[in-house]
Backbone bond lengths (Angstrom), bond angles and torsions (degrees), N, CA, C in turn:
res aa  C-N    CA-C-N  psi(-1)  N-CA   C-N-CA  omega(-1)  CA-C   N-CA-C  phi
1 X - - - 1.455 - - 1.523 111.12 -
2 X 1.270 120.73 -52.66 1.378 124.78 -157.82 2.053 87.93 -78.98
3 X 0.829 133.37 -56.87 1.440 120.73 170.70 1.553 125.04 -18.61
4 X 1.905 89.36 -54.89 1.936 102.24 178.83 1.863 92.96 -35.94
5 X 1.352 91.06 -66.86 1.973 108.98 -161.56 1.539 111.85 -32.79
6 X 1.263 122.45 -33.30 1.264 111.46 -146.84 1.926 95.35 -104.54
7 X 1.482 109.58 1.10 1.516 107.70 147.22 1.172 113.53 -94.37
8 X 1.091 151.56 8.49 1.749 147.17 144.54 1.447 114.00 -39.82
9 X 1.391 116.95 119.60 1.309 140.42 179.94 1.949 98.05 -67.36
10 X 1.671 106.17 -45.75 1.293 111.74 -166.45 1.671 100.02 -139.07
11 X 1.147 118.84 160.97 1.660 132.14 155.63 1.124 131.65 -131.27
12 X 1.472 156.10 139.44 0.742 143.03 -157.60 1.739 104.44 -159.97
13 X 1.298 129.61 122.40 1.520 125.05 -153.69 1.276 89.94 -128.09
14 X 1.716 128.26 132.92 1.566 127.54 161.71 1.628 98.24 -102.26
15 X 1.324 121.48 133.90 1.129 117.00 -176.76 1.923 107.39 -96.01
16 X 0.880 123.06 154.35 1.403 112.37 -173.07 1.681 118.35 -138.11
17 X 1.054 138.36 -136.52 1.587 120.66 -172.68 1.480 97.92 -73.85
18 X 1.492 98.90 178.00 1.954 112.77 176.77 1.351 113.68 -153.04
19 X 0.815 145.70 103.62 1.256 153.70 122.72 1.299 151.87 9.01
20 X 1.629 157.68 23.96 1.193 140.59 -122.43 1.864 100.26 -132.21
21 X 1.007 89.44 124.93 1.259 95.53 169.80 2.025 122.15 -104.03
22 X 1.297 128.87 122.50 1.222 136.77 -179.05 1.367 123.42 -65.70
23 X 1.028 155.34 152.04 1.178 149.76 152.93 1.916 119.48 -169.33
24 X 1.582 96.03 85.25 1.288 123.59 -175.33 1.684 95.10 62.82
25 X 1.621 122.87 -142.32 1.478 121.31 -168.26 1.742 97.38 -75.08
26 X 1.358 130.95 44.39 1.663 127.76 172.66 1.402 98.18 -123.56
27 X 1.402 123.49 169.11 1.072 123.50 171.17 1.835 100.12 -177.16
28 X 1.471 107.65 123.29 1.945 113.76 -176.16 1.559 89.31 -103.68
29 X 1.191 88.95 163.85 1.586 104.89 165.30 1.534 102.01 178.58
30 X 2.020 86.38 158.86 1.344 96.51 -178.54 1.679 107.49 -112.27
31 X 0.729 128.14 157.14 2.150 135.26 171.78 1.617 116.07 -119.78
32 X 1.114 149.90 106.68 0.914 147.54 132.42 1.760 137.36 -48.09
33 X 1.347 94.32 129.30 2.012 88.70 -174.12 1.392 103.01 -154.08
34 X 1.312 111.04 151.37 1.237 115.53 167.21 1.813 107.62 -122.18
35 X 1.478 117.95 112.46 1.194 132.77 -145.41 2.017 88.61 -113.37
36 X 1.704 95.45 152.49 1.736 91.12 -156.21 1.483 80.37 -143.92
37 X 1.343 113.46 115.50 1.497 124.60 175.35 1.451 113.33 -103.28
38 X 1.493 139.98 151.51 1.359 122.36 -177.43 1.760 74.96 -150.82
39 X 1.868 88.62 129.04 1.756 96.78 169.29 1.411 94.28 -148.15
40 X 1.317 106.16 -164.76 1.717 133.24 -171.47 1.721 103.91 -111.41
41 X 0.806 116.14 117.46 1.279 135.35 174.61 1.665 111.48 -55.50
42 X 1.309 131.32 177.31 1.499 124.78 168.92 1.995 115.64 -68.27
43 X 1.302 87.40 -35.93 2.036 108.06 -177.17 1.454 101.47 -91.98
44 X 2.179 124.96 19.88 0.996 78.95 163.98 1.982 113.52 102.94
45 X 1.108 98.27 -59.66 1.413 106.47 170.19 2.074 120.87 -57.64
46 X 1.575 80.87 128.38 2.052 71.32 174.34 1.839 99.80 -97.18
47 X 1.834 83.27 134.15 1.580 90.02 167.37 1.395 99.12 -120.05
48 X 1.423 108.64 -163.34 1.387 143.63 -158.99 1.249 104.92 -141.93
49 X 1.723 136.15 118.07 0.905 123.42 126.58 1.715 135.07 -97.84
50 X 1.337 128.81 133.17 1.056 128.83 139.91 1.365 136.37 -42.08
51 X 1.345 130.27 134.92 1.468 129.62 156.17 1.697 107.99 -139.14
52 X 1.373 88.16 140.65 1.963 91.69 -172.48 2.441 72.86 -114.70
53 X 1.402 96.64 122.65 1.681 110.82 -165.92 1.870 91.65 -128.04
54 X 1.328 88.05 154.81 1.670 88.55 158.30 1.363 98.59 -150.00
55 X 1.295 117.64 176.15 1.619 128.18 -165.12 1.266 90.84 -137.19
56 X 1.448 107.67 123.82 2.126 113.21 160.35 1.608 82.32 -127.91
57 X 1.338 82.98 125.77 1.370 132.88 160.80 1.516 136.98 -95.80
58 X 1.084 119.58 156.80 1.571 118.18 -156.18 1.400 102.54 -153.37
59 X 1.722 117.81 84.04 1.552 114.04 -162.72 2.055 112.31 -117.33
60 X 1.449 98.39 137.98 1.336 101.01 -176.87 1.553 121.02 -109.74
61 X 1.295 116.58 151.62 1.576 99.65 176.08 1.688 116.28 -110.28
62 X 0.975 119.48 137.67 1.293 113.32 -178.40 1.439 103.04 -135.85
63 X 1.651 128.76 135.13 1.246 143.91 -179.08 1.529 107.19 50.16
64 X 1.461 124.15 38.77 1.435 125.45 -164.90 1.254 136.86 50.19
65 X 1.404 101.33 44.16 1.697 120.93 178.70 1.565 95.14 -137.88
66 X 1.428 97.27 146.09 1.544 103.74 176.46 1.618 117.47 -105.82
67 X 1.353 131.93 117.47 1.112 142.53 -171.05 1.451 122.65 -78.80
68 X 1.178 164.15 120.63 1.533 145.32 128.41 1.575 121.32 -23.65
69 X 1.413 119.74 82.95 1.251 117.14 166.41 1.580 140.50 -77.80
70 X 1.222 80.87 -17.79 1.683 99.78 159.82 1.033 117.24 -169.26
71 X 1.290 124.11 146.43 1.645 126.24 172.14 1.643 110.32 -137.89
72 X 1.512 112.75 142.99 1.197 110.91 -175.18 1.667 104.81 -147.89
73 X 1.583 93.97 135.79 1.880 84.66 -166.70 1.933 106.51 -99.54
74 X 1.271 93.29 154.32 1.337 81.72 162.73 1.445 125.19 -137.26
75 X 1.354 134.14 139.66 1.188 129.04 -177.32 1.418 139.45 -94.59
76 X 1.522 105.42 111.91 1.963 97.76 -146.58 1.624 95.90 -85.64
77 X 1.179 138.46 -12.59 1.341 145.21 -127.62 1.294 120.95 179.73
78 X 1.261 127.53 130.17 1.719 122.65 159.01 1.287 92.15 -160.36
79 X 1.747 92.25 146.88 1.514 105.28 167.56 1.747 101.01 -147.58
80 X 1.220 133.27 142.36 1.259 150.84 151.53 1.036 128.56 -84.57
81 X 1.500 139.09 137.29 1.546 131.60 172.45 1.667 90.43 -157.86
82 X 1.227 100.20 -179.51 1.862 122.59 -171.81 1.258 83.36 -86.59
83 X 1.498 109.74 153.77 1.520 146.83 178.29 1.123 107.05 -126.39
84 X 1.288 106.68 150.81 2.016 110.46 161.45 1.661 96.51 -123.28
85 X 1.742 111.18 145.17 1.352 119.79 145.39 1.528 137.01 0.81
C-alpha cells in the first residue's frame, strides 16, 4: 500500500468518526477515513483513487503521555476513475 502512495501527485485524507476505548494505561480504537489520491497513469492519464480505510489502533500510556502501540489499517473499499485538472 504505502508504495501505491508515494506515486501520488496529491493526497487528500477526510477524517471521520473515532472511537477509543480506555482500559487503565491501554486504550483500542477505531478511525475512519476516506483517503483521495490523484496520480498519472502509465498513458499519462490523471486518475483518482478513492479509499474508504479505517485504522485500529492499539495505544499505551507511559509517564502520562499516550503512545501508538500499534496501528493497523484496513481497507474496506477502493475505486479509481479519470480526473481532470
Amino acid at each position: 500500500m504505502f508504495d501505491n502512495l508515494n506515486v501520488s501527485r496529491a493526497t487528500t485524507h477526510f477524517n471521520g468518526q473515532s472511537t477509543i476505548t480506555l482500559d487503565g494505561d491501554r486504550a483500542t480504537g477505531e478511525s475512519y477515513c476516506l483517503a483521495h489520491h490523484v496520480s498519472l497513469d502509465e498513458s499519462g492519464q490523471r486518475t483518482l483513487m478513492i479509499a474508504s480505510i479505517r485504522h485500529l489502533d492499539e495505544f499505551a500510556e507511559l509517564d502520562g503521555d499516550w503512545y501508538f502501540a500499534e496501528r493497523r489499517l484496513m481497507v474496506d473499499w477502493t475505486e479509481t476513475r479519470p480526473s481532470t485538472p
